[in-house]
N, C-alpha and C positions, 0 to 999 in steps of 0.2 A: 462532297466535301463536308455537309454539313452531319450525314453520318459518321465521319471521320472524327467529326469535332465535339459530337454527342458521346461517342465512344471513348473518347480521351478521357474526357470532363467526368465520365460515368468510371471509367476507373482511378482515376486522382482522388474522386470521394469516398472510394473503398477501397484504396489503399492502406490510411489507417488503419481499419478494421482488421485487416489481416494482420498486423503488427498486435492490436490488440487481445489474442488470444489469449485465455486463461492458462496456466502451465500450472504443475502440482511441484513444490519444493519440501523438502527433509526437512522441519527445522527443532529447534530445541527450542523450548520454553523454557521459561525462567519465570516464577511465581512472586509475589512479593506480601505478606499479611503486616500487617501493624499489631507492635505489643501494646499493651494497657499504658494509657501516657504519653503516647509517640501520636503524634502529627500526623509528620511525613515521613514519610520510608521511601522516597525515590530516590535517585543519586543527586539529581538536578534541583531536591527540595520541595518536586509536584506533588500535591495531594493527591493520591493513591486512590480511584476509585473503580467499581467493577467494571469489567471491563479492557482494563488497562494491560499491559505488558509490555515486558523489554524487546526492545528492537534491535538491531545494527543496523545504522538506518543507512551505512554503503551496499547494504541487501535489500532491505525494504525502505523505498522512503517513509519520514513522518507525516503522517494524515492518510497512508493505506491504508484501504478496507478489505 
């Protein structure tokens, strides 16, 4: 029984894991530079800095790496 229950428990916690797999997506970028004078160039008003790009965040949430 308690192999039964060691096997369970062992696959509940690597469960996630397999849901976590990396996948490769198609996507399109969209750049954004600042003219001479301009701030901000985001839509939201953000300071623009490297790094940064547009998202649809219904495809990728915000704060993905």
């Amino acid at each position: 029984m308690a192999t039964h229950f060691a096997l369970l428990f062992g696959l509940l916690l690597l469960a996630p894991l397999a849901q976590a797999a990396e996948q490769s997506t198609l996507v399109r970028v969209t750049t954004y530079w600042r003219e001479e004078g301009q701030l901000h160039a985001a839509s939201n008003g953000t300071r623009l800095r490297n790094g940064h790009c547009a998202v649809d965040p219904k495809k990728i949430p915000y704060g993905s790496k």
